[in-house]
C-alpha positions as CSV (number, residue, x, y, z in Angstrom):
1,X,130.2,152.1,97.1
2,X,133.1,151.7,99.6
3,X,134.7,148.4,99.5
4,X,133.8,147.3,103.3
5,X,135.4,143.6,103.2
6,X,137.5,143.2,106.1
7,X,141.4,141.9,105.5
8,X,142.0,138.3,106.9
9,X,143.3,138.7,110.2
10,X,147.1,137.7,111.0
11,X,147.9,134.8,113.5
12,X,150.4,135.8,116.6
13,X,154.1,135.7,115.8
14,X,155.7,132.3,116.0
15,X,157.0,132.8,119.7
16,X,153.4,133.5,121.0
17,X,152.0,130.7,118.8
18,X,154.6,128.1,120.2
19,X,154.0,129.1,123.5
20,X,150.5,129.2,123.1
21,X,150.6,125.2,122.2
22,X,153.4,124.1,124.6
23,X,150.8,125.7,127.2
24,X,147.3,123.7,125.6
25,X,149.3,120.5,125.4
26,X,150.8,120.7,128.5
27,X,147.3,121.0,130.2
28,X,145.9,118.5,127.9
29,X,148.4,115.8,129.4
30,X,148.0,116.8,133.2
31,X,144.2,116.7,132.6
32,X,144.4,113.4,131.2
33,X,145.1,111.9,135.1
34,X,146.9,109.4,133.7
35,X,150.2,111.0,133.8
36,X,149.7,112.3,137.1
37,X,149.3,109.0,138.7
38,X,151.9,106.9,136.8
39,X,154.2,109.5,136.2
40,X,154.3,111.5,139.6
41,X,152.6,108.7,141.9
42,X,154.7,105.5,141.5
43,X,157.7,106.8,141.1
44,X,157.4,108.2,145.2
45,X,155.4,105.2,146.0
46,X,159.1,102.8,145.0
47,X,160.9,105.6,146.6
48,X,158.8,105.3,149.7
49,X,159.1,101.7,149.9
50,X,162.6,101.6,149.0
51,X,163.6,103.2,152.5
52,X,167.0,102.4,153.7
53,X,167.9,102.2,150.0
54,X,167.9,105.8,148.9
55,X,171.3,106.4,147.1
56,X,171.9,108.3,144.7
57,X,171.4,105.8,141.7
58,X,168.1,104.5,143.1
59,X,166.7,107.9,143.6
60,X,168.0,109.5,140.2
61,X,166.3,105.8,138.2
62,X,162.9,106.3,139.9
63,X,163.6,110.2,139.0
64,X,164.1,108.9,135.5
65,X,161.1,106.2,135.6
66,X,158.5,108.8,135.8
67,X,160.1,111.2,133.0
68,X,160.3,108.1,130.7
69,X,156.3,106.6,131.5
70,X,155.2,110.3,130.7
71,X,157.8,111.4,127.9
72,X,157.6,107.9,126.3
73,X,154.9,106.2,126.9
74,X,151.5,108.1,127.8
75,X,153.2,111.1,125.4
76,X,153.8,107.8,122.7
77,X,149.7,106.7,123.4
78,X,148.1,109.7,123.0
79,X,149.7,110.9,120.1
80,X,148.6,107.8,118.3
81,X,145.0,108.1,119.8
82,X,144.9,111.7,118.1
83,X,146.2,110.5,115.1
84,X,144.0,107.6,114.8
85,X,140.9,109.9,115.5
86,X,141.7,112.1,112.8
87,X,142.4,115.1,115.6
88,X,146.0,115.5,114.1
89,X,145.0,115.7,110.5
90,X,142.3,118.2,111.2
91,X,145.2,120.6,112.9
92,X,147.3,119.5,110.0
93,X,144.8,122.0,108.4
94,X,144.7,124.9,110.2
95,X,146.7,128.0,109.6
96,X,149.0,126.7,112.6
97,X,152.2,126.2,111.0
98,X,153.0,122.4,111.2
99,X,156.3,122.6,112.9
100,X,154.7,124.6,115.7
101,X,151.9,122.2,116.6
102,X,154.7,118.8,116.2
103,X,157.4,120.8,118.7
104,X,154.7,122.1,120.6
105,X,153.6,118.8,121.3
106,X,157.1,117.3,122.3
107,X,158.1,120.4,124.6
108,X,154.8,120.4,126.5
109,X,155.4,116.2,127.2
110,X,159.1,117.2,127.9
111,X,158.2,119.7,130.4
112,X,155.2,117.8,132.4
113,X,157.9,114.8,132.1
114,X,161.2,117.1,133.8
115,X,158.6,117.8,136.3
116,X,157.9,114.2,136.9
117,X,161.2,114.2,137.6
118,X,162.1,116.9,139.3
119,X,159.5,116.1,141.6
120,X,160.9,112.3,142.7
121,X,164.0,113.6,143.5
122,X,162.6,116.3,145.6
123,X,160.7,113.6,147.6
124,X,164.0,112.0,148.4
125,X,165.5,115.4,150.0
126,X,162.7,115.2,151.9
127,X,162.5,112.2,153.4
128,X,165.7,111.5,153.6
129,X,167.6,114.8,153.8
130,X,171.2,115.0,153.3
131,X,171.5,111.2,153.9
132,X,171.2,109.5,151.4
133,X,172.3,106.1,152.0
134,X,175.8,105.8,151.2
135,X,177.6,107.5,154.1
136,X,178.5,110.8,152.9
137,X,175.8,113.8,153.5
138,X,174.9,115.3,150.1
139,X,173.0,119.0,149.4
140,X,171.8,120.3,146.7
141,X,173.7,123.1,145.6
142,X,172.7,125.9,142.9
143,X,175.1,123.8,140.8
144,X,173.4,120.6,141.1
145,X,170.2,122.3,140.5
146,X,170.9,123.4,137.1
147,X,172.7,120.2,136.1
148,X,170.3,118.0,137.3
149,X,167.5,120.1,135.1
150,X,169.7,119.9,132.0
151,X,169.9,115.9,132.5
152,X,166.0,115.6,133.1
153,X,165.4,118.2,129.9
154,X,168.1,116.3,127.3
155,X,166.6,112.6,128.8
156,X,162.9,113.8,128.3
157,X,163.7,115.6,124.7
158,X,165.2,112.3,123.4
159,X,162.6,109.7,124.8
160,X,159.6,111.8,123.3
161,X,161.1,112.6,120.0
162,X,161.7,109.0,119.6
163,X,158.1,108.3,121.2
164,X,157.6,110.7,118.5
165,X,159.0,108.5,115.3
166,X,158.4,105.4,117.0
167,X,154.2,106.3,116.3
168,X,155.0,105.8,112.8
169,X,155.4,101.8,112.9
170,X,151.7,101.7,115.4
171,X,148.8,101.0,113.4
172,X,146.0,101.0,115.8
173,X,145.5,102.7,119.6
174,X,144.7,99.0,120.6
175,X,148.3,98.2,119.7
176,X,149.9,101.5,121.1
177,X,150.4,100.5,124.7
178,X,151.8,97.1,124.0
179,X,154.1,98.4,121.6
180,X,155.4,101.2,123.5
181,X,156.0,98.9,126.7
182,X,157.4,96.4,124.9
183,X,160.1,98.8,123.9
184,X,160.3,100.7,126.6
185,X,160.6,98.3,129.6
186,X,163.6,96.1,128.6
187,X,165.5,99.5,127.9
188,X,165.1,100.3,131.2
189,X,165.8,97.2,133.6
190,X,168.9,97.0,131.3
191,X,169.9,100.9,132.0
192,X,169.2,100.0,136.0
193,X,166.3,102.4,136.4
194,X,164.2,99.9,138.6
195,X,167.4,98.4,139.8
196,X,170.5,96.6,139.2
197,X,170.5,93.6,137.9
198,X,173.4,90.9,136.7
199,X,173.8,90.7,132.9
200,X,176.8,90.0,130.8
201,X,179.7,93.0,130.1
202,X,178.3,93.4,126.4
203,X,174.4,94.3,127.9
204,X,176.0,96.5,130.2
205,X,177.8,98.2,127.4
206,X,175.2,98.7,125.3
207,X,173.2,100.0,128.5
208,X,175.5,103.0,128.2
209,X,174.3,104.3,124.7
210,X,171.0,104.2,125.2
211,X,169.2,107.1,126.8
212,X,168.1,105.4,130.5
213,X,171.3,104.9,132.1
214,X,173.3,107.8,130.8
215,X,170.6,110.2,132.5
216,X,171.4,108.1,135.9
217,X,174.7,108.2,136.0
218,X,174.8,112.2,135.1
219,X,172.2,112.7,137.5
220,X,173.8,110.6,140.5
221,X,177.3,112.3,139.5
222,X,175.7,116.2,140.1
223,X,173.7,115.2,143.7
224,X,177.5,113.4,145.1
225,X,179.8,115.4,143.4
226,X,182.7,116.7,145.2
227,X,183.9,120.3,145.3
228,X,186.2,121.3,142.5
229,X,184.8,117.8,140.4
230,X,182.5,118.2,137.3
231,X,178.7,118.3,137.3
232,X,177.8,116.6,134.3
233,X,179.3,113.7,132.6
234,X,180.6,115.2,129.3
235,X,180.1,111.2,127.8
236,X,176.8,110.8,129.3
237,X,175.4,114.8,127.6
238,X,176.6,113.8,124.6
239,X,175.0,110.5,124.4
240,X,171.0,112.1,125.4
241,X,172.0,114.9,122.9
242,X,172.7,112.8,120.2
243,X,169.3,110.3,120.6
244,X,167.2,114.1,120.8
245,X,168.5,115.4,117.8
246,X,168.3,111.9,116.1
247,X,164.6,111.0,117.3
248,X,163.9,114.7,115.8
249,X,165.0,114.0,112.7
250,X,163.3,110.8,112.5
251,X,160.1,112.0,113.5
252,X,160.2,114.8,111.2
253,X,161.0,112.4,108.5
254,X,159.0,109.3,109.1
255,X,156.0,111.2,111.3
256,X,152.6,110.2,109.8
257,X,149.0,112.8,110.3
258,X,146.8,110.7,108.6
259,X,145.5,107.8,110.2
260,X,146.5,104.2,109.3
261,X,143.9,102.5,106.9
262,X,143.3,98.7,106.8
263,X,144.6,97.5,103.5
264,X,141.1,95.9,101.8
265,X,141.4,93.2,99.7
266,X,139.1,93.1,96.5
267,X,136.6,90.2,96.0
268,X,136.5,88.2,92.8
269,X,134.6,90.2,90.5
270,X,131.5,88.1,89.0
271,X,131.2,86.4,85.7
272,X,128.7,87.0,83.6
């Protein structure tokens, strides 16, 4: 009798599978709504009502507001609701390799998050034109494209891989959202993304080595830069490579899939 068992079939290469996930995630987070309205929406509605205050630092910190809300924190939520829910242990289990389905996850909220940002500072060409605010017309130049896309893709790499390793210390999905903002918002009113504000030399400082401001100021130098003058801030790309690859490497060591049980104390056992 002919042996008529079929052979297992092979997953898609590694490429296809990666791309395949970046592509469900992606979808997954722009159905959600949520991302769409805090990420996308507010960010133009403080441009909007900001008018006569478009410079270039103003537009590239609401740029970098929406990237952060989505890369950070809605990226930072939902990855704890999954876990909690048991959705990441269950694709912990599939033939998916487990590298694919964590970057996956990152470069899909990266990518919706560039957009984010990508989109703000279009508004502002559009509304404001060339003029932005400070007395010198501005365009956006193929140049200034790409470097502005390298800022928004290094900032949004870095705050979702540490999104990404800051999961590991939430418990609960109740606790997620406090958590995260907790974190999140006194990192950016120091970094100027919603504004400047007075605070001592030493806050200002430290302001510079984490990854808010560092995207603002590379981001405001490509928009105004002057013929012959650098795009990027050589300081400012090193600092938002350094916090990707270093929230990477936390994640991947500190990242949990199983879902946080309550410790259970025993009772006092009986006596006969």
């Amino acid at each position: 009798m002919a042996d008529t068992a079929t052979k297992p079939s092979r997953l898609p290469g590694v490429g296809t599978l990666l791309v395949a996930q970046v592509r469900y995630q992606a979808r997954l987070l722009l159905a959600s709504g949520r991302a769409l309205a805090v990420g996308f929406g507010l960010p133009v509605i403080l441009l909007v009502a900001s008018h006569g205050k478009g410079t270039h630092p103003n537009v590239a910190g609401y740029a970098v507001f929406g990237l952060t809300l989505i890369a950070f924190t809605t990226y930072g939520v939902r990855l704890v609701a999954d876990r909690e829910a048991g959705i990441l242990k269950r694709w912990r289990a599939t033939p998916l390799p487990r590298w694919c389905y964590f970057l996956g996850r990152i470069v899909a909220a990266a990518l919706v998050a560039v957009l984010a940002g990508a989109v703000t500072i279009l508004a502002a060409f559009l509304f404001w034109g060339a003029h932005l605010g400070d007395g010198r017309d501005v365009h956006l130049t193929g140049g200034a494209v790409v470097a502005i896309l390298i800022v928004l893709a290094l900032g949004a790499l870095a705050w979702a891989a540490t999104a990404t390793a800051a999961t590991t210390l939430i418990p609960t999905v109740e606790g997620a959202a406090p958590i995260l903002l907790l974190t999140y918002f006194p990192v950016v009113i120091i970094s100027g993304v919603i504004g400047t504000i007075s605070e001592p030399h030493w806050l200002s400082t430290l302001a510079t080595y984490l990854p808010a401001q560092p995207m603002i100021n590379a981001m405001a130098q490509a928009v105004r830069h002057a013929p012959g003058a650098a795009l990027l801030s050589t300081r400012d790309v090193i600092v938002l490579a350094v916090w990707a690859v270093a929230g990477l490497l936390a994640a991947v060591v500190l990242f949990r899939w199983e879902p946080h049980r309550p410790t259970r104390r025993r009772g006092a056992r009986a006596r006969p």
